[in-house]
DRENVEX-673227 format. One record per residue (C-alpha): residue number from 0; residue in three letters; x, y, z. Coordinates in pm, 1 decimal, always signed. Last residue first. Layout:
BEGIN
NUM/ALA/X/Y/Z $
...
! end
This chain:
BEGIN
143/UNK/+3732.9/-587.8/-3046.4 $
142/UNK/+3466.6/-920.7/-3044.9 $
141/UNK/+3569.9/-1259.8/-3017.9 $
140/UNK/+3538.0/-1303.3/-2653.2 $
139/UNK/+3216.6/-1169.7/-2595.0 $
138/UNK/+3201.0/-839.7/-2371.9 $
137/UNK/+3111.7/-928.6/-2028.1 $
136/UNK/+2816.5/-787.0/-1891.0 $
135/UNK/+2717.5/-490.8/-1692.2 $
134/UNK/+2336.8/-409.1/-1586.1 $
133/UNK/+2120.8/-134.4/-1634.8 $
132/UNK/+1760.5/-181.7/-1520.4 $
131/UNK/+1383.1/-217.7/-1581.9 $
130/UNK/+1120.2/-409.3/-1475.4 $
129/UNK/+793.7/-426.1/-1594.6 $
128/UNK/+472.1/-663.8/-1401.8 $
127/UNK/+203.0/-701.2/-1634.6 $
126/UNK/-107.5/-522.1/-1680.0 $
125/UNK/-465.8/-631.9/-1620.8 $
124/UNK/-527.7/-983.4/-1447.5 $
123/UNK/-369.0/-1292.4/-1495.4 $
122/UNK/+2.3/-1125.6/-1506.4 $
121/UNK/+239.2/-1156.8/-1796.0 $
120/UNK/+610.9/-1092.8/-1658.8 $
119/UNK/+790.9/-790.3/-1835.0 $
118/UNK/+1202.6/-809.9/-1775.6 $
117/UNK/+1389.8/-495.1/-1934.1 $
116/UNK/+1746.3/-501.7/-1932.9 $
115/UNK/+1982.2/-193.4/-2084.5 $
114/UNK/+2334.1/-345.1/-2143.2 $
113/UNK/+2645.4/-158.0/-2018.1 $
112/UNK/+2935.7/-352.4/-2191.2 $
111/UNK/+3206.9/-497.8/-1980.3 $
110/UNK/+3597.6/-606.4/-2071.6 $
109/UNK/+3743.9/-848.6/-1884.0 $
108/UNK/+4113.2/-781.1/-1766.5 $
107/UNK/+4398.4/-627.2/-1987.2 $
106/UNK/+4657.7/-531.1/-1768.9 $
105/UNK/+4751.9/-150.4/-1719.2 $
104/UNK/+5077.2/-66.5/-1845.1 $
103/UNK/+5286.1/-0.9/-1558.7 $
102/UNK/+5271.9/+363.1/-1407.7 $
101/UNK/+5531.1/+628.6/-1526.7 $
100/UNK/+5734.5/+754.0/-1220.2 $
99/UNK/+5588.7/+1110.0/-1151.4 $
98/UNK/+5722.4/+1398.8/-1218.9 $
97/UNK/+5397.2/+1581.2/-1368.7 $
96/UNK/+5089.9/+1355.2/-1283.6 $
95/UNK/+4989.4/+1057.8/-1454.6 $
94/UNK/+4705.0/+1103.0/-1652.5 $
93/UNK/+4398.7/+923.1/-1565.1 $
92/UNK/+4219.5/+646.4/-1759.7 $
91/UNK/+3986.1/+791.1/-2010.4 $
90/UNK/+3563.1/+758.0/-1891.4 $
89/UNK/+3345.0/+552.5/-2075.7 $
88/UNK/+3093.5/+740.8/-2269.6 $
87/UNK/+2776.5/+555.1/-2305.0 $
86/UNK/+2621.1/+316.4/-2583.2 $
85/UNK/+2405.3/+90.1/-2440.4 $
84/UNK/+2311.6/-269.1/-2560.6 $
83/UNK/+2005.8/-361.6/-2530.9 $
82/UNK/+1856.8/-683.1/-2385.3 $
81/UNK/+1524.6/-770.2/-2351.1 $
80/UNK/+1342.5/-1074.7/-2121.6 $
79/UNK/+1035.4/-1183.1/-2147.7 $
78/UNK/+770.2/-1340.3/-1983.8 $
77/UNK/+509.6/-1590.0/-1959.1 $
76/UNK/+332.4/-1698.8/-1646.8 $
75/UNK/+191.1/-2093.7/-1650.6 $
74/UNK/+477.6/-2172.5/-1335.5 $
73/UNK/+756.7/-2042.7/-1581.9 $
72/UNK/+702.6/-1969.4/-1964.7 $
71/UNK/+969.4/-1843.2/-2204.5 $
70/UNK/+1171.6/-1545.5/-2321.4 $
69/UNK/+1542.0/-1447.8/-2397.0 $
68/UNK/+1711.0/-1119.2/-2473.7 $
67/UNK/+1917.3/-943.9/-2766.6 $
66/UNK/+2017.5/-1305.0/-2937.4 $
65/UNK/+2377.4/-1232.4/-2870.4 $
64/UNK/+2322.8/-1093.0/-2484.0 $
63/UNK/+2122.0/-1438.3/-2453.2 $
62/UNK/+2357.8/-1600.0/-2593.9 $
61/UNK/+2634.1/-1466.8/-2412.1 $
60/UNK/+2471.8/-1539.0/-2089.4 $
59/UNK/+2363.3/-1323.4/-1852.9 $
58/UNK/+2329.8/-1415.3/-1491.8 $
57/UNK/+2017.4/-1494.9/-1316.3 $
56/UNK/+1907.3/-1206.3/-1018.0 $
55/UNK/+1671.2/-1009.4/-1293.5 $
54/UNK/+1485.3/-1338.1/-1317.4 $
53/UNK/+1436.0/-1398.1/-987.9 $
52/UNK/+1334.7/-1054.9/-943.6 $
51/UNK/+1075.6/-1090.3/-1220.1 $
50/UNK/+937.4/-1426.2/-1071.0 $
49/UNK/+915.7/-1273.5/-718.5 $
48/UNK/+692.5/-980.9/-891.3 $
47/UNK/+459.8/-1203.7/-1082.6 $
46/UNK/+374.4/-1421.9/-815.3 $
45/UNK/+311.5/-1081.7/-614.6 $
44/UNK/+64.0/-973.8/-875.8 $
43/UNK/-92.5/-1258.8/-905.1 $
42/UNK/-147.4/-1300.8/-494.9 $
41/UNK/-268.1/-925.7/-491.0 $
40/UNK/-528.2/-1034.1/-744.4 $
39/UNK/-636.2/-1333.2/-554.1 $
38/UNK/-696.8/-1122.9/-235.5 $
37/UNK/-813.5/-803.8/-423.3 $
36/UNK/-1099.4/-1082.2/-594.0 $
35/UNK/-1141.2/-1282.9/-188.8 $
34/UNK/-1221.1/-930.9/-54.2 $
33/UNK/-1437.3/-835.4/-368.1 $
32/UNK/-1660.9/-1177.8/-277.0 $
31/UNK/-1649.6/-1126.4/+110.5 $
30/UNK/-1746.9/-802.4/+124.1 $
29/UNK/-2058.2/-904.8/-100.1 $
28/UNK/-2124.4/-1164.6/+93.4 $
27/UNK/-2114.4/-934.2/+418.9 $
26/UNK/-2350.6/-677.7/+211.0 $
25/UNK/-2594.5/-918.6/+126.5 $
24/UNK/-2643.5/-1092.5/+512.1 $
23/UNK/-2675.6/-732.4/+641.0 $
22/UNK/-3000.3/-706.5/+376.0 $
21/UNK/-3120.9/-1059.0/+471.3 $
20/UNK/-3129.6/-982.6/+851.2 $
19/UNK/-3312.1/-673.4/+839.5 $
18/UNK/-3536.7/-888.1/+573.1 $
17/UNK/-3589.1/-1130.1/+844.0 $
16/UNK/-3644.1/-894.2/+1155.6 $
15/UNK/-3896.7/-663.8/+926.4 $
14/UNK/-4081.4/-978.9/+860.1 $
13/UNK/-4107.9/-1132.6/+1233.2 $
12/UNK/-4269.9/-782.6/+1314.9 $
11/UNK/-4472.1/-779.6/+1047.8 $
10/UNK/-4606.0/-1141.0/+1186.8 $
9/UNK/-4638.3/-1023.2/+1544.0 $
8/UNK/-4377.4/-1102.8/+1808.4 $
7/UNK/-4410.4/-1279.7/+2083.8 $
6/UNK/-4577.4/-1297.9/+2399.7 $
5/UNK/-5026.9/-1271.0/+2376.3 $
4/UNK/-5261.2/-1032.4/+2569.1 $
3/UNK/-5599.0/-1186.5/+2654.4 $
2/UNK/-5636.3/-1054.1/+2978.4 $
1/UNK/-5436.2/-767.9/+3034.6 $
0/UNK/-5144.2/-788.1/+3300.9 $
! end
């Protein structure tokens, strides 16, 4: 052992240790920050997403077929709903087959017009959440 020799560390030494420290402390709050921004944007995102399927799961009404779609706000996220009628070919009924016993008329049950529904739910961040689909409602009852 020398005589005169000191333990610990020197004051560069002690430096170097603290801004070592200080650098890794930056990059774990930074990690931390964008982790907890994708967290909260994930979490708007999904909000948005039950609230769509929610309202793609409520029936239509004949208003809201009437007035071509509804809108409104729901837990401070506003959206929109649009309805379209769709014209497509409906198939003919099938023709009874040579020698066959003619089939009773066929009963007149509900009628159902293909209506094009697009649901767009306003998101916090960037673009909102679209949905689109075909769905079948009842014709009105005063129409041919």
């Amino acid at each position: 052992m020398r005589v005169g020799a000191r333990d610990g560390f020197t004051l560069i030494e002690a430096l170097v240790a603290f801004a070592i420290v200080a650098a890794l402390s930056l990059v774990v709050q930074r990690g931390l920050i964008q982790s907890r921004v994708g967290w909260a944007a994930v979490e708007d995102r999904t909000g948005a997403e039950r609230l769509a399927r929610s309202l793609l799961e409520e029936p239509l009404t004949p208003a809201a077929v009437a007035a071509g779609g509804r809108e409104g706000v729901t837990d401070g996220r506003r959206w929109r709903v649009g309805l379209q009628t769709l014209d497509l070919p409906l198939p003919n009924p099938p023709e009874p087959e040579a020698g066959a016993a003619p089939s009773p008329p066929a009963q007149e049950g509900p009628r159902w017009m293909p209506l094009r529904v697009r649901i767009e739910v306003a998101t916090a961040r960037g673009r909102p959440v679209e949905v689109e689909t075909v769905r079948l409602a009842p014709f009105p009852a005063n129409s041919p």
